[in-house]
C-alpha positions, 0 to 999 in steps of 0.5 A: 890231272890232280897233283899227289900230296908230295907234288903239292908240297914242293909249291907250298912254302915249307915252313911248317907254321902251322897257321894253316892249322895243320901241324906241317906243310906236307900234311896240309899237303896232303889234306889238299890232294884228298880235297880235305882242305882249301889252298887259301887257309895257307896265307904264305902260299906264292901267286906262282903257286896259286896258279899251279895248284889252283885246280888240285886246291879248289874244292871238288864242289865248286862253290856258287853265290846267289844274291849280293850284299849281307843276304846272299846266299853261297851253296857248294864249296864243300870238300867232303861225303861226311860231316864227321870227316871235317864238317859241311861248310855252306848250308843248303838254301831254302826257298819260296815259290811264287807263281807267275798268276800268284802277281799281286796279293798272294805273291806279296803274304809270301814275300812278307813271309820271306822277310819275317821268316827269321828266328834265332836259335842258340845265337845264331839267325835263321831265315828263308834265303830265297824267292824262286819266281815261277813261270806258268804258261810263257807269259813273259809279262806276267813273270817279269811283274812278278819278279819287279814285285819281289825286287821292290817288295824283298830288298836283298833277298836271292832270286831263283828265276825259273822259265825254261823259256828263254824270252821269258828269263830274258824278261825277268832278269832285266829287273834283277840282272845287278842282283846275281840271280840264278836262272833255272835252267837250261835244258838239252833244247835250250842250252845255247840261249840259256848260256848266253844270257847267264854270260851277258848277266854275269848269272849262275845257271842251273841245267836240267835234265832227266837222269844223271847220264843225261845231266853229265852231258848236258853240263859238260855242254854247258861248261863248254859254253864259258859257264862256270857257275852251274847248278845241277837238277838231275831230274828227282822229285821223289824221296828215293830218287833224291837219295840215290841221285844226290848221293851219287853226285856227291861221290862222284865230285867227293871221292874220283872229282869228277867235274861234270858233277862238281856243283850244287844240286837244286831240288824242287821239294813242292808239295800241295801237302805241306807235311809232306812237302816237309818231310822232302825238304828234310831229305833234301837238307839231309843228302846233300841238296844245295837250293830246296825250293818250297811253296810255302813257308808256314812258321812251323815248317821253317821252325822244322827245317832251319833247326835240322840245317842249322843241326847238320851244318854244325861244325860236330868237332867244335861244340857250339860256344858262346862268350864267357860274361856277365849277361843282364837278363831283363832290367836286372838290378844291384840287387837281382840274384846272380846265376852262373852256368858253362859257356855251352850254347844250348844251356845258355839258351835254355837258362836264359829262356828260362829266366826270361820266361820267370820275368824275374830280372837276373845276372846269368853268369857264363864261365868259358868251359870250351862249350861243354855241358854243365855236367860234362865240364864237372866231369872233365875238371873244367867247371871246379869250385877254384875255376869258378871263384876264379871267375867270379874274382876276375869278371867284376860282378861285384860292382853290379850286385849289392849281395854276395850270392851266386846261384849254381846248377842243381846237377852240380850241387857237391861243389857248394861247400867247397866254393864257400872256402873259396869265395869267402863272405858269399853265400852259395845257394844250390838251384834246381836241377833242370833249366825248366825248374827255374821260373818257379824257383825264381818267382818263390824267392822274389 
């Protein structure tokens, strides 16, 4: 039975230090009985209060690792239905199918697309994070080729194995049983030999089944078993089928914690239409899908769907920053202009894209405005002619440059003769106004 708030904060220390980044021990408290926060984000919690508050702390989602190493994948773990109530921790993973008759070429330009899929955007890394190895007709040998292909030829990369054939799990996971695999899936035929393998392997499972009634009862089943790490298919393909059955999962574990349902969902968003196929996997990352399984993963397609997770799972609290420095853009030199603009992740990635694009070397300048906009920090006092000579003063620029000029945005043009009295003997030259502007301003001054 979950604890009240008050009930959990007789087992919490009491001190109030607020390392939890709660501002007492009952707020945290009561954070934790609402779900809306992890026990171990209390670093002075006792092992005895671990143990007594290790159900009413966990989160209502339980949270599942495929893979091992630097590349697995952890879905789940989440503690809320809106991403404006605190944010959504682990990002849905997306993943590839490969048939068991695609064995040999076309099984290796997916793989290849696997282990090329990664971009960045604004800083952070991006990729396709699985492989789901998809059986066709019960040809364990077939199958199991397949998913020594993956293994040899994708290192590190999650594996999905998806039989509903138990010989023929059995036969794939003897490549990969040390790679935490996630084993798709029991059914209500098959449960007791799905569940022993995933126990034997040390292995997340996933149970299907047709309608969420269904599915509550057959996770139950499973649990019941000894699987702990369960993922759940409900049965949906279509997009308001999705949206009603990942919904009511999401409440159901979210807003009453209903156990049954307290996991990850998996959907297969395959389609012989890749825009369509798109547009489902869209949905998926959108309401609340964990694992969307693709047949291919085209560079536009991925392009598309990273950038929306990557938009979704941003915290919408703290806007995206990067660290305030000097950052050389191309072979800069003592004599390469020198450009400032705020700490904002996607201004900073845009400018330098910029920059990059005009393949004029140049110093770019990031001042630390707490990740707000140019304008926006002008607005709110954080990007002012004192602040930014203070910068300039304090950051050693000087040593690298053989000019005194700095460059500023177009937009904040008003702050040049006041940052001319505040950093005598520069030069203060007003840029263009957007960031597109640039490779042509560059090039005419160089």
């Amino acid at each position: 039975m979950a604890l009240s708030g008050v009930e959990i904060f007789k087992h919490l220390p009491k001190t109030n230090c607020k390392k939890c980044g709660h501002p007492t021990c009952l707020a945290f408290a009561m954070k934790l009985a609402a779900k809306q926060a992890s026990l171990d984000a209390c670093p002075d919690a006792s092992e005895d209060a671990k143990k007594i508050l290790g159900e009413s702390a966990a989160p209502p989602i339980r949270g599942i690792t495929i893979g091992t190493g630097d590349k697995a994948v952890k879905v789940g773990d989440e503690i809320c239905l809106f991403r404006h109530e605190k944010k959504f921790f682990n990002p849905n993973a997306f993943a590839v199918a490969i048939k068991a008759s695609e064995a040999g070429d076309a099984a290796a330009k997916k793989i290849e697309a696997v282990k090329t899929s990664e971009i960045d955007r604004v800083g952070q890394k991006l990729r396709v994070d699985a492989i789901a190895v998809t059986d066709e007709g019960g040809d364990a040998a077939k199958f199991a080729s397949v998913v020594k292909q993956v293994v040899d030829g994708a290192p590190g990369v999650p594996i999905i194995l998806v039989s509903k054939i138990p010989a023929t799990i059995e036969a794939g996971i003897a490549h990969c049983a040390d790679k935490k695999p996630l084993i798709y899936a029991a059914t209500a035929e098959n449960a007791e030999a799905m569940a022993k393998i995933a126990k034997e392997k040390k292995a997340s499972l996933a149970v299907a089944a047709e309608g969420l009634d269904a599915l509550t009862a057959l996770s139950e089943k499973v649990k019941a078993m000894g699987v702990d790490d369960l993922v759940l298919d409900s049965g949906a393909r279509k997009a308001k089928d999705m949206i009603e059955h990942f919904t009511i999962i999401r409440r159901a574990a979210i807003k009453k914690n209903f156990k049954p349902l307290g996991y990850p969902v998996i959907t297969f968003a395959t389609r012989d239409n890749s825009v369509a196929e798109t547009m489902i996997a869209a949905i998926a990352t959108m309401k609340y899908g964990s694992i969307v399984v693709v047949n291919n993963v085209e560079k536009w397609k991925m392009l598309a769907l990273l950038s929306l997770r990557q938009n979704i799972y941003t915290d919408p609290q703290v806007p995206m920053q990067v660290a305030q420095n000097i950052y050389k853009v191309g072979d800069a030199k003592e004599n390469s202009p020198l450009m400032i603009t705020t700490n904002f992740s996607l201004s900073y990635f845009i400018v330098r894209g910029e920059v990059e694009n005009s393949k004029v070397p140049s110093w770019l300048a990031v001042m630390d405005n707490e990740g707000l906009s140019v304008l926006t920090a002008w607005a709110a006092g954080k990007f002012t002619a004192s602040k930014i000579a203070q910068f300039v003063a304090d950051s050693g620029v000087e040593k690298n440059i053989t000019h005194k000029e700095l460059i500023i945005p177009g937009y904040v043009a008003v702050l040049s003769g006041a940052l001319e009295e505040k950093l005598p003997g520069w030069k203060i030259t007003v840029g263009p106004r957007e960031a597109n502007q640039l490779p042509t301003f560059l090039k005419a001054r160089a």
